[in-house]
N, C-alpha and C positions, 0 to 999 in steps of 0.2 A: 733462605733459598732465594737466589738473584732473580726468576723470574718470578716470583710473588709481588711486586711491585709496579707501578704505572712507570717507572725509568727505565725500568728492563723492556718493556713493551714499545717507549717511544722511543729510544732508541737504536733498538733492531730496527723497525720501522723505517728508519731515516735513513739505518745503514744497507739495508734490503734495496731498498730504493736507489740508493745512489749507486750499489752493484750493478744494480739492471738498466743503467743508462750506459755501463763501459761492455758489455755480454749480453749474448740470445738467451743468454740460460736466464730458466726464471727460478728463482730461489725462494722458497718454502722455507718455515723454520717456527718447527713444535717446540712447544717446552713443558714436559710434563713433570709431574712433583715425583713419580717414580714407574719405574715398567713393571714391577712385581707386587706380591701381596707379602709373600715372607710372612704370613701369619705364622706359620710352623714352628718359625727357629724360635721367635721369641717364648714359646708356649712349651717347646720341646726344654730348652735351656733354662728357663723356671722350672720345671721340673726336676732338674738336674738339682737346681737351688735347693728345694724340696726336700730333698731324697739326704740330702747335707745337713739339712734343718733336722731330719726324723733322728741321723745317724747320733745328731748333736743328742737331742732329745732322749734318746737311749741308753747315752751314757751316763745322765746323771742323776746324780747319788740318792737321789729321793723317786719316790712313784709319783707319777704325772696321771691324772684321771684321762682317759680315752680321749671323751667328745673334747676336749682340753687341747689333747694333741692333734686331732681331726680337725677340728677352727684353727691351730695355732699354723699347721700345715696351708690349710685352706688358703690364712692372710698371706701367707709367706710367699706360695704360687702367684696368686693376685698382684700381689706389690713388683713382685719381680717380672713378671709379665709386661706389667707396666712400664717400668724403668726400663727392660730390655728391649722394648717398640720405640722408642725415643732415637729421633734418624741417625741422630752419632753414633749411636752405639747400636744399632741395628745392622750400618753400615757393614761395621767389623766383623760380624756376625754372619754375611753373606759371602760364599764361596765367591772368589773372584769370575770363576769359568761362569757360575749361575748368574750373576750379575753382567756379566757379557752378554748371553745368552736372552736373559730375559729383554734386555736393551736391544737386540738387535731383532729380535721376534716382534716387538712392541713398536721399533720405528718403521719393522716393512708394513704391516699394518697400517700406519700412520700415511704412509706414502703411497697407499690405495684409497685409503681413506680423503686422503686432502688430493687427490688425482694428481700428482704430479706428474703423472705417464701422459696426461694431457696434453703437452704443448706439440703442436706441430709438428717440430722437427725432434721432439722425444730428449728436448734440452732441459728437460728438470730437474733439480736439486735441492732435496729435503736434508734439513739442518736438524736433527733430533739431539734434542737435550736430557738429560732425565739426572733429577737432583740427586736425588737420594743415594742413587750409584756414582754419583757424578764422572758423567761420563759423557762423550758428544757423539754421536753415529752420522757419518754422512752417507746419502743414496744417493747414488747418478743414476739417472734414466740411462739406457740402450747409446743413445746419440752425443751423452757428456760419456760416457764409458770409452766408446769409439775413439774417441779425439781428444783423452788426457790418460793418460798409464796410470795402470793399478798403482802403481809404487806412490807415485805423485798422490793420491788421492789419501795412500796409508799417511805420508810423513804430514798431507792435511789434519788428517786426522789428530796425531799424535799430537800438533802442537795447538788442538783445538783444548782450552782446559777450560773447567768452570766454575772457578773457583772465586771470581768476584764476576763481577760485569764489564767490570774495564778490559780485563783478558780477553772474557767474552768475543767483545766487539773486536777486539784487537784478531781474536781468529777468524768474524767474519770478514774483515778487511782484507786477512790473507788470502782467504778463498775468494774473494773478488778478482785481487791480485791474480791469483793461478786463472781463474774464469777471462777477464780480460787478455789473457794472454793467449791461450788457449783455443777462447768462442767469443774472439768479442763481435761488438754490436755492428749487427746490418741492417737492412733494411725488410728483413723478411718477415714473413706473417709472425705474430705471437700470442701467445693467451696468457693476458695479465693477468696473474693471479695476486690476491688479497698482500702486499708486504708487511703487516703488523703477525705478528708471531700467534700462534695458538695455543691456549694455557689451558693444557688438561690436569685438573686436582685431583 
């Protein structure tokens, strides 16, 4: 996961900063390890494993002692449990809408939480990452919404991917880009807020 690392940290950092020397807006940017718990799927879908294991179990040709199939069941739930919580394949496992959903519940949240509604002129802009769904959510405050079109903000989005770091940065430089074009820098009041990223595990 690209933000688990002290390079992923200094480098937003650097590129945060140099955004907000060309724009008013001040840019936020969380990076959490995932917006969901999805304990369910993995527990629900071992089960499934389970149920496969018993049918196995049933069919052959010798008698199996009970507490035998009971433990054998048992490990078999366990194991696959485990295997099936491993983020590759967890991934897969999650409805794409739920995986939306939980991303986007989890960055407005974030974007109360880290006040981005704060700055003056209501020019805030929380960068949400979340690995596990990999996926980037952008939030404009009220005052970046005004003065850039929705559309502009989706195809943001869209060519936001996170799939190493170098892309990473490469989409916050475009949102620089759209920002300096947009709202760039005057000389008006502002609240500097923190530019090294926030790493929720």
């Amino acid at each position: 996961m690209i933000h688990a690392n002290q390079a992923f940290s200094s480098r937003v950092e650097a590129e945060v900063a140099r955004i907000e020397t060309l724009t008013d807006a001040e840019v936020v940017v969380v990076a959490a390890e995932r917006s969901g718990v999805y304990a369910d799927l993995p527990a629900t879908y071992a089960f499934g494993v389970a149920m496969v294991g018993l049918i196995g179990l049933m069919l052959l040709p010798y008698n199996i002692v009970p507490l035998a199939v009971i433990i054998d069941l048992m490990v078999v739930w366990v194991l696959s449990r485990v295997a099936l919580s491993h983020p590759i394949i967890l991934r897969r496992l999650i409805p794409a809408e739920r995986q939306r959903r939980q991303v986007q519940q989890a960055a407005a949240a974030e974007f109360h939480v880290e006040a981005v509604h704060a700055t003056p002129r209501r020019t805030g802009l929380l960068v949400y990452v979340s690995a596990l769904e990999g996926r980037v959510e952008l939030i404009p405050d009220v005052g970046l919404e005004a003065r850039i079109p929705r559309g502009k903000w989706s195809a943001a989005t869209e060519e936001f991917t996170h799939d190493d770091l170098d892309h990473f940065i490469a989409g916050l430089a475009r949102i620089g880009t759209l920002l300096e074009a947009e709202v760039p820098h005057t000389q008006h009041e502002r609240v500097d807020l923190a530019n090294a990223p926030r790493i929720r595990s």
